[in-house]
TORLO-661257 format. One record per residue (C-alpha): x, y, z; residue number from 1; residue in three letters. Coordinates in Angstrom, 2 decimals. Example, Ala and Ser with C-alpha at 12.3 -4.5 7.8 and 13.67 -1.06 7.14 Angstrom:
! TORLO-661257
> 12.30 | -4.50 | 7.80 | 1 | ALA
> 13.67 | -1.06 | 7.14 | 2 | SER
//
This chain:
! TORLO-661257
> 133.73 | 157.02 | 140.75 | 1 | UNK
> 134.17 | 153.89 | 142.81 | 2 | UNK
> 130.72 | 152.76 | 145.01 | 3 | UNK
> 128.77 | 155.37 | 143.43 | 4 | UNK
> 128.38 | 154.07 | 139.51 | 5 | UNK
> 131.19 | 151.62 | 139.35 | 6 | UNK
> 130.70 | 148.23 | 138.13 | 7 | UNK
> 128.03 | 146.53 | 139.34 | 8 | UNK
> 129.43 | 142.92 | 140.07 | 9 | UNK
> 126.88 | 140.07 | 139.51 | 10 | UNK
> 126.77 | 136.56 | 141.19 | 11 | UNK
> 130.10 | 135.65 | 142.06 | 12 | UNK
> 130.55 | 131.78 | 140.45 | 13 | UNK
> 134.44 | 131.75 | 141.25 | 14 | UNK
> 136.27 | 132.81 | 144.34 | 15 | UNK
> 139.80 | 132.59 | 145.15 | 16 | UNK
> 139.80 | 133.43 | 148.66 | 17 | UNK
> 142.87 | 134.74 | 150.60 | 18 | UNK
> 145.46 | 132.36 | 151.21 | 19 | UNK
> 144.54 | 130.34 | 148.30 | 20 | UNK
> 147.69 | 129.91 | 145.47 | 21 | UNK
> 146.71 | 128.50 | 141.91 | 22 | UNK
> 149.69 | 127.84 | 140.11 | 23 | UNK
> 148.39 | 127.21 | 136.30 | 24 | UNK
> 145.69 | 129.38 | 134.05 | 25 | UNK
> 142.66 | 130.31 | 135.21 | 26 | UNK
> 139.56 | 130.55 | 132.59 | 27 | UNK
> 136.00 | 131.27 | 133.98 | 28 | UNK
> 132.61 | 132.16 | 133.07 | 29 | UNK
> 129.78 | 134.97 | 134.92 | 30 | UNK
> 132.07 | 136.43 | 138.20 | 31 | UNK
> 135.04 | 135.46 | 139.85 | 32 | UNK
> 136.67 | 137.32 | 142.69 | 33 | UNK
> 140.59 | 136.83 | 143.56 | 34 | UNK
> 141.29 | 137.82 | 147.64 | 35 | UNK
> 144.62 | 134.93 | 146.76 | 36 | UNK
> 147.36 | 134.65 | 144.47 | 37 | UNK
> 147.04 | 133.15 | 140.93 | 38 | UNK
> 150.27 | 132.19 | 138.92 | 39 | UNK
> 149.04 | 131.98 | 135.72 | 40 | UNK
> 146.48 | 133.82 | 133.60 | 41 | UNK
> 143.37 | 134.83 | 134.28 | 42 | UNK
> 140.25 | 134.74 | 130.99 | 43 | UNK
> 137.33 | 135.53 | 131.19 | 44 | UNK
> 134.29 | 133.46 | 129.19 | 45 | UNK
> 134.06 | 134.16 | 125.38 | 46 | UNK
> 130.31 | 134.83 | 125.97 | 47 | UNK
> 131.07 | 138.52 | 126.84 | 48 | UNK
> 129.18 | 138.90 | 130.64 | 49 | UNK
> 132.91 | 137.54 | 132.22 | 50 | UNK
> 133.43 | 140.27 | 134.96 | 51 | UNK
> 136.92 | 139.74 | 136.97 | 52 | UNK
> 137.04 | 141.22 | 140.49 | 53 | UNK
> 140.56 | 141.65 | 142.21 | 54 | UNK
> 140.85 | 142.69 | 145.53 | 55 | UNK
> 143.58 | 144.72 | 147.65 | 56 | UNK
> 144.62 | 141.17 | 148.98 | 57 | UNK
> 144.37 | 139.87 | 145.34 | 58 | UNK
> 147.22 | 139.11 | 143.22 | 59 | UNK
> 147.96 | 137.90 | 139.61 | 60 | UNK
> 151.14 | 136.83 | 138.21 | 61 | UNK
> 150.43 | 136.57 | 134.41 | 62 | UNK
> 148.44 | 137.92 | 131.76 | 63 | UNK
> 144.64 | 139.30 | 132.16 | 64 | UNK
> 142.04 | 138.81 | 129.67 | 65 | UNK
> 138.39 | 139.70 | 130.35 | 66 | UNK
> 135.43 | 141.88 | 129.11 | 67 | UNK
> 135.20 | 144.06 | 132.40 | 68 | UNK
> 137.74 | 144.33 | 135.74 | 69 | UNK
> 137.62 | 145.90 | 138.58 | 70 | UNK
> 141.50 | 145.94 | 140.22 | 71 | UNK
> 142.90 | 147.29 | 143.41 | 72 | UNK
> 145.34 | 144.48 | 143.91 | 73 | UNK
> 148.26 | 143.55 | 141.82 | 74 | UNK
> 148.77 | 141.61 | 138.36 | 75 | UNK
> 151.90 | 141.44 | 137.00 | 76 | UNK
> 151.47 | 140.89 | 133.22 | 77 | UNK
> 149.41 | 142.28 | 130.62 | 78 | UNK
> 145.66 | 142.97 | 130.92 | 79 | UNK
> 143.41 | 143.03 | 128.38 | 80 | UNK
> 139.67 | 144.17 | 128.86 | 81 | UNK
> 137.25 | 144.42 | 125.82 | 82 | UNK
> 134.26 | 146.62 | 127.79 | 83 | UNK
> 135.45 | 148.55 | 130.92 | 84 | UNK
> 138.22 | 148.19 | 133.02 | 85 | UNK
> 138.44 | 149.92 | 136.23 | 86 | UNK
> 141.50 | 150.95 | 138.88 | 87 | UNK
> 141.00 | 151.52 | 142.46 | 88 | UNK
> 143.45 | 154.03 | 144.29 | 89 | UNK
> 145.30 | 150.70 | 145.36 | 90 | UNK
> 145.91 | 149.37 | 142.01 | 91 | UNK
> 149.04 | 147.94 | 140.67 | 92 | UNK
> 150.07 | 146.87 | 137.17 | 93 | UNK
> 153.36 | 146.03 | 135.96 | 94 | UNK
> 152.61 | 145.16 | 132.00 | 95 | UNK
> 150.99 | 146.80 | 129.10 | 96 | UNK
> 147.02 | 147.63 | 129.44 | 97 | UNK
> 144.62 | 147.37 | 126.47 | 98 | UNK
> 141.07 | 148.70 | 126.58 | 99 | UNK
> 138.23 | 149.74 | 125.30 | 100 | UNK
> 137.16 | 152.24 | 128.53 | 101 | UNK
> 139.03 | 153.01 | 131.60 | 102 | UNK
> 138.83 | 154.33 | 134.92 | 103 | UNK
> 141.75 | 155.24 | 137.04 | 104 | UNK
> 141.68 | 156.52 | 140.65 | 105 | UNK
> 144.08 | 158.98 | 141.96 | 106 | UNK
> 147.08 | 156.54 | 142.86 | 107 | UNK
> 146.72 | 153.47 | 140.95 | 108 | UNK
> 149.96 | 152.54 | 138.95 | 109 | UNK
> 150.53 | 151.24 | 135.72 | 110 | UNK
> 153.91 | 150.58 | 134.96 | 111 | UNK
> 153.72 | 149.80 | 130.80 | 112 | UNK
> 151.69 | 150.92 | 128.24 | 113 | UNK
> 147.81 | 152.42 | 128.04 | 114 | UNK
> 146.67 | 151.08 | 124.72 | 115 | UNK
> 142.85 | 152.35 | 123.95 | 116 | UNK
> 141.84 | 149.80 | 121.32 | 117 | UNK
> 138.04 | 150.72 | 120.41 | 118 | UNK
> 137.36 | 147.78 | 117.90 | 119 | UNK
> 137.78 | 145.09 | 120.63 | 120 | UNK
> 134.03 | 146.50 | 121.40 | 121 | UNK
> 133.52 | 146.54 | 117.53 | 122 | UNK
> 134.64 | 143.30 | 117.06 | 123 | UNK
> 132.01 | 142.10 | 119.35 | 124 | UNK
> 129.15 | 144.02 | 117.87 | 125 | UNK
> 129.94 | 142.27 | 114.80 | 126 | UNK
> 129.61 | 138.63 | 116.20 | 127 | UNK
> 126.70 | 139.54 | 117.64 | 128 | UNK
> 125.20 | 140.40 | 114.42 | 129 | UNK
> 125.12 | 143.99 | 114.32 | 130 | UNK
> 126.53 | 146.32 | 112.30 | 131 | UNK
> 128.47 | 149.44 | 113.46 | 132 | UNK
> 127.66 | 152.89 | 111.90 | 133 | UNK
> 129.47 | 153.61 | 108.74 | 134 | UNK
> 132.77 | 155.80 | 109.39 | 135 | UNK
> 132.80 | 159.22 | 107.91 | 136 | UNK
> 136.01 | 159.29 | 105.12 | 137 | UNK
> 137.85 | 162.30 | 105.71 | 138 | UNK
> 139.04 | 164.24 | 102.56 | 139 | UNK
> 142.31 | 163.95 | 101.72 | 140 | UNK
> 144.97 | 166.70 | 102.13 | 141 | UNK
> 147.56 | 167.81 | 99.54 | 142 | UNK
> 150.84 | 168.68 | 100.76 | 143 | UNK
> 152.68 | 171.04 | 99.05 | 144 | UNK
> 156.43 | 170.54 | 98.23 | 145 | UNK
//
């Protein structure tokens, strides 16, 4: 799973090496890479191609909002990713986790909620223009009393 088809990170544009400490929110566009601490959230560009990397030396305290992650350090809040979110064995998240698709290696933690929430990549479909295939309507049932 990880090095083999994994996320493919682009050009990094923002690095937060190690030893670095932002206290306040963080919003970015393209890459950005946290080896430091942020104290604040993290968001990722509206234009969709926003691709957070956190390290093992990485940590976030506050919420997460991006279209794809790839975590093996720490955030402490929520994280919300609209594409594909992906956990390295060293992983650790302490807040509920929305998302749209989700990798997990054997001994990452979440400690909250895994919420799979499919129009997030709907939603974005539909800004972009296109329309999502019609859903099949299932029959309804009668229950008898």
């Amino acid at each position: 799973m990880f090095g083999k088809k994994g996320l493919k990170p682009g050009a990094i544009h923002t690095l937060i090496g190690e030893g670095a400490l932002i206290e306040g929110n963080l919003r970015f566009d393209g890459g950005c890479h946290i080896d430091g601490v942020v104290h604040g959230n993290v968001r990722g560009g509206a234009d969709g191609q926003a691709c957070l990397s956190i390290s093992e030396r990485g940590r976030v305290l506050g919420n997460v909002e991006v279209p794809k992650v790839t975590l093996s350090g720490i955030v402490e809040g929520n994280v919300v990713v609209t594409e594909h979110a992906e956990f390295g064995p060293t992983a650790r998240v302490t807040g509920d986790v929305y998302y749209n698709l989700i990798e997990i290696a054997a001994g990452a933690e979440i400690n909250g909620k895994l919420i799979h929430q499919a129009h997030a990549a709907r939603d974005s479909v539909q800004e972009s223009g296109s329309r999502p295939a019609k859903a099949v309507e299932e029959p309804e049932l009668e229950v008898a009393h």
